[in-house]
Jmol script that loads the backbone (N, CA, C; Angstrom):
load data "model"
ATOM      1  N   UNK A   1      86.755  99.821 108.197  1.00  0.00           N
ATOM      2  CA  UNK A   1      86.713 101.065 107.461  1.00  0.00           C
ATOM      3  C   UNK A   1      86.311 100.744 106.020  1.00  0.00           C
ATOM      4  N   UNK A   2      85.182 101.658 105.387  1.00  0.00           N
ATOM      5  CA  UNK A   2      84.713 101.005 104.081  1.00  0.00           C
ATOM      6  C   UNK A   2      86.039 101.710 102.872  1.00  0.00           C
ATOM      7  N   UNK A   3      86.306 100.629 101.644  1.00  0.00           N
ATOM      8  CA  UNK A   3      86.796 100.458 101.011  1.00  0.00           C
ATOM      9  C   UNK A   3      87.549 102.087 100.359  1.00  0.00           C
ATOM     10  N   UNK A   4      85.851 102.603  99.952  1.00  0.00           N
ATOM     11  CA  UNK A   4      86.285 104.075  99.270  1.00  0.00           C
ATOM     12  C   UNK A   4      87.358 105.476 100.020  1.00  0.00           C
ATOM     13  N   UNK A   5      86.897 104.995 101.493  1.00  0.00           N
ATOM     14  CA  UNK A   5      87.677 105.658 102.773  1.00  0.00           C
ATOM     15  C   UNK A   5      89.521 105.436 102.871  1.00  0.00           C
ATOM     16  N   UNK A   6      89.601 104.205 102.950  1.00  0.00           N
ATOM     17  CA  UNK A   6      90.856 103.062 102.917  1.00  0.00           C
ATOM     18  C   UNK A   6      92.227 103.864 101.792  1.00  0.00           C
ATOM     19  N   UNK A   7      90.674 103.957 100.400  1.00  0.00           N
ATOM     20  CA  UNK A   7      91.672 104.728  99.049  1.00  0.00           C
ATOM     21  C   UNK A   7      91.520 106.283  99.294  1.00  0.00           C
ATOM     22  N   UNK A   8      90.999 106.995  99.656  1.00  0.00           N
ATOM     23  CA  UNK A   8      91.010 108.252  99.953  1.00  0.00           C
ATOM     24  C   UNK A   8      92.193 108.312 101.098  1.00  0.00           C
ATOM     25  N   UNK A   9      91.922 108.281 101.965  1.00  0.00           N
ATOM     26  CA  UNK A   9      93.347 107.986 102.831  1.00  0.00           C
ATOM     27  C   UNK A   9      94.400 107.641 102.228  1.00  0.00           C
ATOM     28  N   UNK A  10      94.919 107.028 101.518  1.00  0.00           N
ATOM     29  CA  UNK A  10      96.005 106.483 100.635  1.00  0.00           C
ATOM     30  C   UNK A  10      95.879 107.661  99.881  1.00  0.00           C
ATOM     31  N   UNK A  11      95.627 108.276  99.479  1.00  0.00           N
ATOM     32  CA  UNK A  11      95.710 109.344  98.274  1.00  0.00           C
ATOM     33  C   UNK A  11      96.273 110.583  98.989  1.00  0.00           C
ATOM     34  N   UNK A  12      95.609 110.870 100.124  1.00  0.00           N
ATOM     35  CA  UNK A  12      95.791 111.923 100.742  1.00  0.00           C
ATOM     36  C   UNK A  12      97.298 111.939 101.403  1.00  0.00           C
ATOM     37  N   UNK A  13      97.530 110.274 101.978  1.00  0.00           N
ATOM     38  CA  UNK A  13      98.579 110.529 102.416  1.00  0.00           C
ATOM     39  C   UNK A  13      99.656 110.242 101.694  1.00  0.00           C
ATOM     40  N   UNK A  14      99.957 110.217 100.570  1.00  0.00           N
ATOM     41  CA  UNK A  14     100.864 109.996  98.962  1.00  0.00           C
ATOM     42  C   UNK A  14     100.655 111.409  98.558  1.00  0.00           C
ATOM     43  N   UNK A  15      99.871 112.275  98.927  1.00  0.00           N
ATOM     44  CA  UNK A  15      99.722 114.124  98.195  1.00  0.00           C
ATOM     45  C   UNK A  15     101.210 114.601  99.387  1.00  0.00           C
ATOM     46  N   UNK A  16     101.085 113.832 100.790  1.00  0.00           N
ATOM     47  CA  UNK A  16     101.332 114.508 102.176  1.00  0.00           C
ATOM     48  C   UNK A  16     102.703 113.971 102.010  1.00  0.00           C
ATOM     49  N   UNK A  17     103.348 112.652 101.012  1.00  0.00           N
ATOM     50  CA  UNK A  17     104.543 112.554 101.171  1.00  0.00           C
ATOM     51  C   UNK A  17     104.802 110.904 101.627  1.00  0.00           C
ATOM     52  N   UNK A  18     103.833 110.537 102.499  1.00  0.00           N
ATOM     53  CA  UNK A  18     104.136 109.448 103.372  1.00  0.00           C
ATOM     54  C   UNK A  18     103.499 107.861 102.577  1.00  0.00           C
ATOM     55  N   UNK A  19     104.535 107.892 101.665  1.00  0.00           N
ATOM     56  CA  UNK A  19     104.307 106.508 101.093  1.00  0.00           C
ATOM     57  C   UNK A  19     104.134 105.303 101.687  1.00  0.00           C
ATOM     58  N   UNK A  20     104.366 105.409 103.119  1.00  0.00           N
ATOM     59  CA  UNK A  20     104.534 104.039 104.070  1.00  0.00           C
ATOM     60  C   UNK A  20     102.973 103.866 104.048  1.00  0.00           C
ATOM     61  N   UNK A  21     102.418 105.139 104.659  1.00  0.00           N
ATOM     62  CA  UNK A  21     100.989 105.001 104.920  1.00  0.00           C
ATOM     63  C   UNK A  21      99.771 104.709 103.598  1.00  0.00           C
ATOM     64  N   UNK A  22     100.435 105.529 102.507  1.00  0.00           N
ATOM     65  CA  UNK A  22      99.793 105.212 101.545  1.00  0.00           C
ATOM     66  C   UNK A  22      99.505 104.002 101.260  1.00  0.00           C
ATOM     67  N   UNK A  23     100.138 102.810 101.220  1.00  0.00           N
ATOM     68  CA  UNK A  23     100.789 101.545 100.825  1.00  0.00           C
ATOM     69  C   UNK A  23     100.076 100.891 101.443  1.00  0.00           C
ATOM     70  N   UNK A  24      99.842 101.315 102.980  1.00  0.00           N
ATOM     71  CA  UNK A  24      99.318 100.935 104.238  1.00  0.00           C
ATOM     72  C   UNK A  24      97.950 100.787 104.040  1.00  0.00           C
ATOM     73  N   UNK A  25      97.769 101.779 103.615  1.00  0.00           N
ATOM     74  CA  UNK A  25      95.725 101.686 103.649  1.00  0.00           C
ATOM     75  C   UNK A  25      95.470 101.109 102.145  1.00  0.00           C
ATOM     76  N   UNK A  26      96.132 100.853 101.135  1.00  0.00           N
ATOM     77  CA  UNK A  26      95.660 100.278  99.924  1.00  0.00           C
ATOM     78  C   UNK A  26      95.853  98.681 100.214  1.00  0.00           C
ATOM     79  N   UNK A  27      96.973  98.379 101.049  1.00  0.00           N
ATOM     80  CA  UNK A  27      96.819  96.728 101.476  1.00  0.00           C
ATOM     81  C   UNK A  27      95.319  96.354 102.208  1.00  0.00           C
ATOM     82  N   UNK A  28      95.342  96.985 103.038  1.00  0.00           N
ATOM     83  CA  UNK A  28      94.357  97.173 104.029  1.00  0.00           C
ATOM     84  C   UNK A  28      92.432  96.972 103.033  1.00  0.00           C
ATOM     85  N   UNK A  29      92.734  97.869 102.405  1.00  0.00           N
ATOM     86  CA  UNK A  29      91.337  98.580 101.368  1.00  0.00           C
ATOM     87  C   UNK A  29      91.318  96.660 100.423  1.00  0.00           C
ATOM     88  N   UNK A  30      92.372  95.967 100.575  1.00  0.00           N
ATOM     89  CA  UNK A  30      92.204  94.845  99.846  1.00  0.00           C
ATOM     90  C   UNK A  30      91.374  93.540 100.496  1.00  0.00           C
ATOM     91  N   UNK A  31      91.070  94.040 101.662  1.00  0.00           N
ATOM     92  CA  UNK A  31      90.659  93.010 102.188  1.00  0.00           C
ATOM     93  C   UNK A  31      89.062  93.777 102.284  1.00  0.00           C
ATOM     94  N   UNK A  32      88.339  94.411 101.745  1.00  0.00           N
ATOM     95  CA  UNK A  32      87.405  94.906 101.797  1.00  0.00           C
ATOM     96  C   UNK A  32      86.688  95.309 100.601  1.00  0.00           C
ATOM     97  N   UNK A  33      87.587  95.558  99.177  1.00  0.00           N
ATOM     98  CA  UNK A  33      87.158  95.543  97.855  1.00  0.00           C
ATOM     99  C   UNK A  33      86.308  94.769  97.581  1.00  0.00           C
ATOM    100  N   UNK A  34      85.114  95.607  96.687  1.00  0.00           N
ATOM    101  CA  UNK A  34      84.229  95.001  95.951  1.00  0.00           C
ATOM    102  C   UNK A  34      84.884  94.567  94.573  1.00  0.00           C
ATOM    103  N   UNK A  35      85.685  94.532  94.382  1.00  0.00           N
ATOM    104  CA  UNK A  35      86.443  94.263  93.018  1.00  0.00           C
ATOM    105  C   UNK A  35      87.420  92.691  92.709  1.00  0.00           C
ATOM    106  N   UNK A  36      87.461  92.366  91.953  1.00  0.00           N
ATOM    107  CA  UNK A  36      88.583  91.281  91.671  1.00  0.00           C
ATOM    108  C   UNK A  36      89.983  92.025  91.762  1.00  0.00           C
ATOM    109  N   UNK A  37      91.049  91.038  92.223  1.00  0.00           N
ATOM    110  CA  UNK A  37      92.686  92.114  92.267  1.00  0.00           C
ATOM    111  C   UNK A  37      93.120  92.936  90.951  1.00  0.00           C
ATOM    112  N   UNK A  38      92.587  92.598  89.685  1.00  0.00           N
ATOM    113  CA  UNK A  38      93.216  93.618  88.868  1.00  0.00           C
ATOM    114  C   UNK A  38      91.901  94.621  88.773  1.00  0.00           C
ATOM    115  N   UNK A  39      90.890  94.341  88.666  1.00  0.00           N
ATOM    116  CA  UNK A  39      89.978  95.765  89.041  1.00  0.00           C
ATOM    117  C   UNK A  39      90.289  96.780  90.143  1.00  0.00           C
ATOM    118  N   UNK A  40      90.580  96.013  91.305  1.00  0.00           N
ATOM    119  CA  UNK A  40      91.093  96.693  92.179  1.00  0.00           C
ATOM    120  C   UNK A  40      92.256  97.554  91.903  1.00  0.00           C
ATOM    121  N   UNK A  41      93.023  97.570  91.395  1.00  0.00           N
ATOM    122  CA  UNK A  41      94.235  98.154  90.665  1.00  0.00           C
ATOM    123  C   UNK A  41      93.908  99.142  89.848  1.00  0.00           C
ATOM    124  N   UNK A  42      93.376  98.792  88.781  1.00  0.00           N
ATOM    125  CA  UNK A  42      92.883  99.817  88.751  1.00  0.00           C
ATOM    126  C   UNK A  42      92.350 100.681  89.223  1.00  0.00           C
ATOM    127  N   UNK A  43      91.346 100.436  90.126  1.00  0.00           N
ATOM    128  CA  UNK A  43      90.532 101.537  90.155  1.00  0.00           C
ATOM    129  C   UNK A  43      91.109 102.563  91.757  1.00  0.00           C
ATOM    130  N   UNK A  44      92.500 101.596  91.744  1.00  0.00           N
ATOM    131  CA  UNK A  44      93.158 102.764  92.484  1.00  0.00           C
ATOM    132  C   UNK A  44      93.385 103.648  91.859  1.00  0.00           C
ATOM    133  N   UNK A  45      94.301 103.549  90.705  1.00  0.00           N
ATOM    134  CA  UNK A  45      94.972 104.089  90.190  1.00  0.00           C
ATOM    135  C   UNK A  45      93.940 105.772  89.447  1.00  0.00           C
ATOM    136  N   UNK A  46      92.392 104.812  89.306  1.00  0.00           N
ATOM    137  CA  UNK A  46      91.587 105.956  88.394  1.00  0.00           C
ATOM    138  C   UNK A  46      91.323 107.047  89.925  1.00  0.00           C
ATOM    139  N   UNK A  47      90.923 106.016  90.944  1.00  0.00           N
ATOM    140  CA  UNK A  47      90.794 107.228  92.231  1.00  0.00           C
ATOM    141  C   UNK A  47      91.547 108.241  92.443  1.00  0.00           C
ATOM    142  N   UNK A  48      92.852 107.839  92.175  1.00  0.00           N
ATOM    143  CA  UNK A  48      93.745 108.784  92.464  1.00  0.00           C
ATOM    144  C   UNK A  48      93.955 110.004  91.330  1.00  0.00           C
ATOM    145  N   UNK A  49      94.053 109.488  90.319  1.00  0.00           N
ATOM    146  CA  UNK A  49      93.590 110.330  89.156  1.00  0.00           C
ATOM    147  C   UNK A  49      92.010 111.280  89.566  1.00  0.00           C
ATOM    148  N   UNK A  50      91.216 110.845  89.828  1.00  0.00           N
ATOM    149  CA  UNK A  50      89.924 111.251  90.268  1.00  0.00           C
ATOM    150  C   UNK A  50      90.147 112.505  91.390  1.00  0.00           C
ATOM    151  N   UNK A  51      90.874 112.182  92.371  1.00  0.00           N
ATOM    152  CA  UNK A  51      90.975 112.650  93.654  1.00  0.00           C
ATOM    153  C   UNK A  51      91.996 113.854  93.190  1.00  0.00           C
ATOM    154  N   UNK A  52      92.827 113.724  92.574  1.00  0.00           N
ATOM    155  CA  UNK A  52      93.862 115.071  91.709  1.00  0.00           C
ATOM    156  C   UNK A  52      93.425 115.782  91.402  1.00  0.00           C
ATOM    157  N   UNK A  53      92.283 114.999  90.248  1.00  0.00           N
ATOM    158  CA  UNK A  53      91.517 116.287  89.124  1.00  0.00           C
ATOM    159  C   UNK A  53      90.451 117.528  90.301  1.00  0.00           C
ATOM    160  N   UNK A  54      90.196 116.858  91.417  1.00  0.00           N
ATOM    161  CA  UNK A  54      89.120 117.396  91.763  1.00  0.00           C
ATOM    162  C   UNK A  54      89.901 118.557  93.031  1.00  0.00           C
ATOM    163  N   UNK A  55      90.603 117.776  93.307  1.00  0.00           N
ATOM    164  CA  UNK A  55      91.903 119.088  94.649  1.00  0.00           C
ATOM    165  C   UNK A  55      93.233 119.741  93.648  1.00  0.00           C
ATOM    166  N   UNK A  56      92.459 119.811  92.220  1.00  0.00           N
ATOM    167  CA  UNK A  56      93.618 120.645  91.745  1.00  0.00           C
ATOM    168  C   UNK A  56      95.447 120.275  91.726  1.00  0.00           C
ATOM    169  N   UNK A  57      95.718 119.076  92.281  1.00  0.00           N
ATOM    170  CA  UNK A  57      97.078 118.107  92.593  1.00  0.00           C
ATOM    171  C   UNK A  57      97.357 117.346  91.589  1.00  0.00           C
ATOM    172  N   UNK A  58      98.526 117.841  90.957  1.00  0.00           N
ATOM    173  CA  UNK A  58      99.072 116.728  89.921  1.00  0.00           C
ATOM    174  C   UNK A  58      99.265 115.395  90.854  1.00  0.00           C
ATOM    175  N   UNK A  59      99.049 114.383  89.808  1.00  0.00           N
ATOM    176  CA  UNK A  59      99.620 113.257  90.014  1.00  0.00           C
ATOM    177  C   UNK A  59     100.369 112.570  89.032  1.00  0.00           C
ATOM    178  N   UNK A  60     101.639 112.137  89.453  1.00  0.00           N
ATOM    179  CA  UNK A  60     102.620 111.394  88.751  1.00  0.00           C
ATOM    180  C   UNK A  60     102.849 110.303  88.606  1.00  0.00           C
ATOM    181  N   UNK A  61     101.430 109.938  87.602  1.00  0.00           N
ATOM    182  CA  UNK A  61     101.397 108.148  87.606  1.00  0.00           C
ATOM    183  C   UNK A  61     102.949 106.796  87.623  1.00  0.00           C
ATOM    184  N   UNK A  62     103.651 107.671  86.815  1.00  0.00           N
ATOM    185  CA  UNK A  62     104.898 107.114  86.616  1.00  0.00           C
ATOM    186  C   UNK A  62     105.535 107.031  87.781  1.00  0.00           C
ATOM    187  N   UNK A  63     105.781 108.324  88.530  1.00  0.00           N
ATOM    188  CA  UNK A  63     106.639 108.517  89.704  1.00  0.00           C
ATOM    189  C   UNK A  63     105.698 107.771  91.438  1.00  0.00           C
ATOM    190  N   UNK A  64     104.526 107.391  90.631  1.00  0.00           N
ATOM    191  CA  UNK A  64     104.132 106.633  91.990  1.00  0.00           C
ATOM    192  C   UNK A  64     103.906 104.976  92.036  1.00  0.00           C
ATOM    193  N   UNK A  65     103.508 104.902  90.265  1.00  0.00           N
ATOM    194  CA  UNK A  65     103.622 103.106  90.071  1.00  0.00           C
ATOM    195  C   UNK A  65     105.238 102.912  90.080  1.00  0.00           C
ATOM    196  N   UNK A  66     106.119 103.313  89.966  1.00  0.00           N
ATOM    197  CA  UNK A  66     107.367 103.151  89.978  1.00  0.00           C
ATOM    198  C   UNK A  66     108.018 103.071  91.610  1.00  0.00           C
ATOM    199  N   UNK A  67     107.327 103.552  92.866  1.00  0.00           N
ATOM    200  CA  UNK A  67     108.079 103.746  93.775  1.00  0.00           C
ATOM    201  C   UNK A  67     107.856 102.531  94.596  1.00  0.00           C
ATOM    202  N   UNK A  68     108.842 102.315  95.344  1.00  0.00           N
ATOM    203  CA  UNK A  68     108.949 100.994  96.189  1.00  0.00           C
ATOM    204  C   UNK A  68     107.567 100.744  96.633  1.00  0.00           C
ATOM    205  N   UNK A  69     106.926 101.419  97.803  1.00  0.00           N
ATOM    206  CA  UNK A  69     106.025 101.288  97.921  1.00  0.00           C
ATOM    207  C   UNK A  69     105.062 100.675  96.879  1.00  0.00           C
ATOM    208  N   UNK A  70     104.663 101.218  95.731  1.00  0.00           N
ATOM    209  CA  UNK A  70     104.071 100.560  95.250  1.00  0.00           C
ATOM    210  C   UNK A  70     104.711  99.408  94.351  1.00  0.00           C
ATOM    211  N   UNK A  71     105.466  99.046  94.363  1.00  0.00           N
ATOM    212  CA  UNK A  71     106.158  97.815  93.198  1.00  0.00           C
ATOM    213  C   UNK A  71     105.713  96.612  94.890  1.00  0.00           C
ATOM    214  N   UNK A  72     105.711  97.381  95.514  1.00  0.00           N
ATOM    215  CA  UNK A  72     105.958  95.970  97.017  1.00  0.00           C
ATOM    216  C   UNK A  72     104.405  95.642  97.303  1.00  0.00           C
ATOM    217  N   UNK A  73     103.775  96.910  96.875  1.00  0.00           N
ATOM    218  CA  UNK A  73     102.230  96.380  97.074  1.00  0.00           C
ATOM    219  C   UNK A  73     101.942  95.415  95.932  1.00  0.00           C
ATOM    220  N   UNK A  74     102.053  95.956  94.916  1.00  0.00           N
ATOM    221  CA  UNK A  74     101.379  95.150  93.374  1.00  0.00           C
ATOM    222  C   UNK A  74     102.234  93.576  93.730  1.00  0.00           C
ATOM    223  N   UNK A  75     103.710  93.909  94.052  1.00  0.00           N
ATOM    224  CA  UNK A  75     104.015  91.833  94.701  1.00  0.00           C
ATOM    225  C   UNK A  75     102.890  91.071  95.620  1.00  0.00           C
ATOM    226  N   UNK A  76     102.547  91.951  96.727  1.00  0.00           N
ATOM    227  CA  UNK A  76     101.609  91.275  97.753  1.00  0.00           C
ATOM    228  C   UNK A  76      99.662  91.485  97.206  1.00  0.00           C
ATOM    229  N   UNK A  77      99.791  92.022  96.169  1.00  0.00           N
ATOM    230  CA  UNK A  77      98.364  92.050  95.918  1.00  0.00           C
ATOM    231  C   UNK A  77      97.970  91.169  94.466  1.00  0.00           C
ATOM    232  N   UNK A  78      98.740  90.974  94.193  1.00  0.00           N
ATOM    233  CA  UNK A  78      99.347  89.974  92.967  1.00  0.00           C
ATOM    234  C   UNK A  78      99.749  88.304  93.346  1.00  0.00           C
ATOM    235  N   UNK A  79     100.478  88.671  94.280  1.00  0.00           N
ATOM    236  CA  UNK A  79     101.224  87.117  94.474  1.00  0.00           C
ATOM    237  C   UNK A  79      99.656  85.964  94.395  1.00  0.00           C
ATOM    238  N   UNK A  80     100.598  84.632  93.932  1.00  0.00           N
ATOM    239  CA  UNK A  80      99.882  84.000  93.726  1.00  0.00           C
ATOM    240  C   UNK A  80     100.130  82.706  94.739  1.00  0.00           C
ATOM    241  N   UNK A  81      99.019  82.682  95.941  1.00  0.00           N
ATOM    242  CA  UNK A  81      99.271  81.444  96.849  1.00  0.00           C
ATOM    243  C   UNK A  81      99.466  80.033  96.254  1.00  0.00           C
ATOM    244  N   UNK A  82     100.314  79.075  97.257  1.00  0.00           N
ATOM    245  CA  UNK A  82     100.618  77.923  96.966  1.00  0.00           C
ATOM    246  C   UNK A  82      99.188  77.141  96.670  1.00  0.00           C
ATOM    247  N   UNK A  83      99.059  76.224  95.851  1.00  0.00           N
ATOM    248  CA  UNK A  83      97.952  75.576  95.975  1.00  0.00           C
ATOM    249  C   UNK A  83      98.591  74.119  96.705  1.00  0.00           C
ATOM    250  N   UNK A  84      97.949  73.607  97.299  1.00  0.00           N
ATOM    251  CA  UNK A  84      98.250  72.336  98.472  1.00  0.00           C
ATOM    252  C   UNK A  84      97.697  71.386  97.678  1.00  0.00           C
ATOM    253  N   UNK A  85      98.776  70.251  97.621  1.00  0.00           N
ATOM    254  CA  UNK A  85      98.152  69.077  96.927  1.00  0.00           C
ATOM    255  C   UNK A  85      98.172  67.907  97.977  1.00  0.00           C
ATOM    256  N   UNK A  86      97.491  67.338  97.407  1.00  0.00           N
ATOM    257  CA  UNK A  86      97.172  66.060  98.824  1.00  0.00           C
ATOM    258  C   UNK A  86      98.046  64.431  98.366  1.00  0.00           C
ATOM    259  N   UNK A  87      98.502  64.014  98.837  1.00  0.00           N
ATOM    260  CA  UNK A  87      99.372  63.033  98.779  1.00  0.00           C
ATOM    261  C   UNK A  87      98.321  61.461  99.114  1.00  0.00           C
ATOM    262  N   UNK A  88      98.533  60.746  98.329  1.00  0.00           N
ATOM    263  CA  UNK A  88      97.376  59.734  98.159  1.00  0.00           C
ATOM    264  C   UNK A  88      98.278  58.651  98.800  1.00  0.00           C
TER     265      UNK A  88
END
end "model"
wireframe off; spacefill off
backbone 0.3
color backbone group
């Protein structure tokens, strides 16, 4: 599913209530971004802003970067893998 789809879905279903799913398709949309991880972050964040202004739907930046869902995504889209060192 292309990237812009992934965040539209996530938006729609965060208007509908269902943060599981929201969460769901922005992990998902990460493995398909044209972006580096903090571009990507952003430009959720402007989509969703984007996607408000245009269906007339507040969005509550505070009340959605603040909710589990997203504090658990920004850990897994953030985290930083082990680097493996080789033993001589």
């Amino acid at each position: 599913m292309p990237y812009s789809l992934l965040v539209w879905d996530a938006w729609y279903a965060y208007q509908n209530g269902d943060a599981t799913k929201m969460q769901n398709c922005l992990q998902e949309s990460l493995k398909c971004t044209p972006f580096s991880k903090t571009e990507t972050l952003m430009n959720w964040l402007e989509s969703f802003a984007k996607f408000s202004s245009e269906t007339e739907h507040q969005l509550d930046t505070y009340a959605l970067t603040n909710s589990a869902e997203w504090k658990k995504l920004m850990r897994r889209a953030v985290a930083v893998k082990p680097v493996r060192t080789m033993v001589y």
